[in-house]
MARBA-3410 file (N, C-alpha, C, O; in Angstrom, 1 decimal):
74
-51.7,13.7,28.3,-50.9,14.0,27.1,-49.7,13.1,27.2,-49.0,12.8,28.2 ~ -49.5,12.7,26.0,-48.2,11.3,25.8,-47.0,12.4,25.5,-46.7,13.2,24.7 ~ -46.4,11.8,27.1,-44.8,12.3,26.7,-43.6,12.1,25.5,-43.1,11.0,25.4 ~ -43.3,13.1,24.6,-42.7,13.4,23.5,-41.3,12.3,23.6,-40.5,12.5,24.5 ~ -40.9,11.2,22.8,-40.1,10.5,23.1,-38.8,11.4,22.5,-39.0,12.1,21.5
-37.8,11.3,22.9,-36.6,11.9,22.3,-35.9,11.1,21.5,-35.7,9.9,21.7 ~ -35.4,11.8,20.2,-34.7,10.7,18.9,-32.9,11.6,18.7,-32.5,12.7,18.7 ~ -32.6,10.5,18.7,-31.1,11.2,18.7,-30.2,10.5,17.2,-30.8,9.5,16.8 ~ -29.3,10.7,16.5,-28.9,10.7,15.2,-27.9,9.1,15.5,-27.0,8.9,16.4 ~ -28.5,8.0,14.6,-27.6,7.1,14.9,-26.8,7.4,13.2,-27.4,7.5,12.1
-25.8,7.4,13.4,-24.5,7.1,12.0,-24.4,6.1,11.5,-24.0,5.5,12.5 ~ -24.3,5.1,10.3,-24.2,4.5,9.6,-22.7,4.2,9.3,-22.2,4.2,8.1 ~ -21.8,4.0,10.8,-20.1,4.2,9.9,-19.7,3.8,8.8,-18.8,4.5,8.3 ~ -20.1,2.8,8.3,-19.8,1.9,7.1,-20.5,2.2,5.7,-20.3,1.6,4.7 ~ -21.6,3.3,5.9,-21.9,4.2,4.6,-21.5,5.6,4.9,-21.4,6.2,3.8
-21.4,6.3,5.9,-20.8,7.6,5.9,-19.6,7.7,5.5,-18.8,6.7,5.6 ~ -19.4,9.5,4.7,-18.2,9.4,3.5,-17.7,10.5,4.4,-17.0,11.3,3.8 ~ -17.9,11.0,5.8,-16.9,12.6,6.1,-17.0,13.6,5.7,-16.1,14.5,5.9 ~ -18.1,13.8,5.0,-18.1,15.2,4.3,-18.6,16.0,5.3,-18.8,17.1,4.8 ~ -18.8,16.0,6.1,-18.8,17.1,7.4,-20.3,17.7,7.2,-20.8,18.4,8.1
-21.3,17.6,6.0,-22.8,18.4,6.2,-23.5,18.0,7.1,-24.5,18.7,7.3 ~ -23.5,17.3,7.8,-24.3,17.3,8.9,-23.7,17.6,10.1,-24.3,17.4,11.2 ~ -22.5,18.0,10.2,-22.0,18.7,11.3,-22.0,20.4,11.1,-22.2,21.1,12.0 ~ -21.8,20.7,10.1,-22.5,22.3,9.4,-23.6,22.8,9.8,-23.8,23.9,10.4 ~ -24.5,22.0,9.5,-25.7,22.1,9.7,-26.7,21.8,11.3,-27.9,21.8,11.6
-25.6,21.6,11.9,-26.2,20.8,13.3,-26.2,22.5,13.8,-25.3,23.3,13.7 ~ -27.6,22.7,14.4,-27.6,24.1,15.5,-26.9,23.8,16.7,-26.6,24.7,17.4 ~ -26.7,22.6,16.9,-26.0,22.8,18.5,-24.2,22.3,18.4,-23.5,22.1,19.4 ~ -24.1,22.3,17.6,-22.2,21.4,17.4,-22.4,20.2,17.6,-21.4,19.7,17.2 ~ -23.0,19.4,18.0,-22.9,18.2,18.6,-22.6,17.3,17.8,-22.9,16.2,18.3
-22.0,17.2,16.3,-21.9,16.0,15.8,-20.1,16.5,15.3,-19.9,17.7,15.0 ~ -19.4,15.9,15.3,-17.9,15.7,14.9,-17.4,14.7,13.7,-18.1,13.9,13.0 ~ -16.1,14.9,13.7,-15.5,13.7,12.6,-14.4,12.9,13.9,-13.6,13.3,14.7 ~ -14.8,11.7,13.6,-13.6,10.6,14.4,-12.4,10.4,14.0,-12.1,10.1,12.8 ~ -11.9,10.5,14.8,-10.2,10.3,14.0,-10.2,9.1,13.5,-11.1,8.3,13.7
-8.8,8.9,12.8,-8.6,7.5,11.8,-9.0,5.9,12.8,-9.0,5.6,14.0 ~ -9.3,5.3,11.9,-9.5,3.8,13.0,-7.6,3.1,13.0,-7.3,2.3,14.0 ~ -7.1,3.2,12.5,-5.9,2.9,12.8,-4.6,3.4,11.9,-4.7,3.9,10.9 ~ -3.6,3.1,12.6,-2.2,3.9,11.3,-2.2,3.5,9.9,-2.0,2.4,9.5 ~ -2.4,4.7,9.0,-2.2,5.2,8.2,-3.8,5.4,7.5,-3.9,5.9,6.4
-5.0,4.9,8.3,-6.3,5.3,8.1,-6.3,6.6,7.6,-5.7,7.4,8.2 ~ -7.1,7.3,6.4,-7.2,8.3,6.1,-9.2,9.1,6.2,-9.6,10.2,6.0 ~ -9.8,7.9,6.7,-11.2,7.5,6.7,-12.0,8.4,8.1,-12.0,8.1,9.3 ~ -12.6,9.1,7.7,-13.0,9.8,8.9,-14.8,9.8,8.7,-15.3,10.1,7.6 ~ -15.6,9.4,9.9,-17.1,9.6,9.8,-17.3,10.4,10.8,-16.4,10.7,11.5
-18.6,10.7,10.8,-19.3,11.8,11.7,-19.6,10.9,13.0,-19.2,9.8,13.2 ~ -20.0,11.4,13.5,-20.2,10.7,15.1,-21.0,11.8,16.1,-20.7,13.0,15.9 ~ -22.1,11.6,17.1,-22.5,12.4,17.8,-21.6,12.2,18.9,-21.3,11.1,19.3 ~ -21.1,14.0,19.4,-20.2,14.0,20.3,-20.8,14.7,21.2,-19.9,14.9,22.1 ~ -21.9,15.3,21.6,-22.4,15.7,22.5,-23.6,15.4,22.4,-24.4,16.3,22.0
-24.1,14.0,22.7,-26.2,13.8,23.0,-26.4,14.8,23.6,-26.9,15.7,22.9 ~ -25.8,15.2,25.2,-27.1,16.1,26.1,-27.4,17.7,25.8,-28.1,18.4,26.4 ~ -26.6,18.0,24.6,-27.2,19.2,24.2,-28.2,18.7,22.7,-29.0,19.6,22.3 ~ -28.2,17.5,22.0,-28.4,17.6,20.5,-30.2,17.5,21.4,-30.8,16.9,22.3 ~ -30.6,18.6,20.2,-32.1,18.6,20.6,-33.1,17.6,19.7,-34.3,17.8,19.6
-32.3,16.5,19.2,-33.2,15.5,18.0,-34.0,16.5,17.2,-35.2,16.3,17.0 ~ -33.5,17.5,16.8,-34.0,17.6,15.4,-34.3,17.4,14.2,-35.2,18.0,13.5 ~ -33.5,16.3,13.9,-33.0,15.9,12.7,-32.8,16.2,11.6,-33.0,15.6,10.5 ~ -32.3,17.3,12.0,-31.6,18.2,10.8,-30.6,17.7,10.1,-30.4,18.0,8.9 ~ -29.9,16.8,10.9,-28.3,16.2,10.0,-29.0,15.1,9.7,-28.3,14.4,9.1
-30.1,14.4,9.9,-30.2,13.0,9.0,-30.7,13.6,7.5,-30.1,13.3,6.4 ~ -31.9,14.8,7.6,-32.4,15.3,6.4,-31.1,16.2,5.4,-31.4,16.7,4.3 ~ -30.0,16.4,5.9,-29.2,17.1,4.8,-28.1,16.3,4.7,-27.2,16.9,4.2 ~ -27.8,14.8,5.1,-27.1,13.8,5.0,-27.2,13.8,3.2,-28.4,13.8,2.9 ~ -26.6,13.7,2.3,-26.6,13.3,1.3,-26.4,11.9,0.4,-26.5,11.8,-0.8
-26.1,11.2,1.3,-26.1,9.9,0.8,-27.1,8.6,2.0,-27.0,7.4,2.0 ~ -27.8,9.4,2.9,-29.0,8.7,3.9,-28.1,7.7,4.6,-28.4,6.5,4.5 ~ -26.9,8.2,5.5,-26.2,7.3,6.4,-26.2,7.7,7.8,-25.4,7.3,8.6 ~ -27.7,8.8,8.2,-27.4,9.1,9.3,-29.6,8.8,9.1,-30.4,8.8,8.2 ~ -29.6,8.5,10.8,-31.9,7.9,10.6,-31.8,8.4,12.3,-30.8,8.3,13.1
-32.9,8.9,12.5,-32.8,9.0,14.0,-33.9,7.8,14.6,-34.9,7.2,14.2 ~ -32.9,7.9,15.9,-33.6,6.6,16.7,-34.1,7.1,17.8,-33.7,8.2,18.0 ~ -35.0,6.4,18.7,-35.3,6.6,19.5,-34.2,6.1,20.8,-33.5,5.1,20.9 ~ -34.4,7.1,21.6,-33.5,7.1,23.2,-33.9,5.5,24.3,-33.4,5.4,25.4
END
């Protein structure tokens, strides 16, 4: 039997808009918002902040609303 490869959520920073639904929707917390890239930045994206719990479900790529989050392989 072929071992199941694990897929983890890569982000799109430069099309994600911050709307936080796929951190809503994540069962394990593991995805967050990054703070500003520099002073007076108002621009926040999602980011996975904990791999070793995210079970690659891909729940936050499928309720992403504008398709800036695709899972990849580990």
């Amino acid at each position: 039997m072929a071992e199941k490869v694990k897929k983890l959520p890569s982000i799109n920073f430069d099309e994600c808009a911050g709307c936080s639904v796929c951190i809503e929707n994540c069962p394990k917390n593991c995805l967050g918002l990054t703070g500003p890239r520099f002073h007076g930045d108002i621009h926040t994206v999602a980011e996975l902040q904990n791999k070793e719990d995210c079970l690659g479900c891909g729940i936050c790529a499928k309720v992403c609303p504008i398709e800036a989050i695709a899972m990849m392989e580990v």
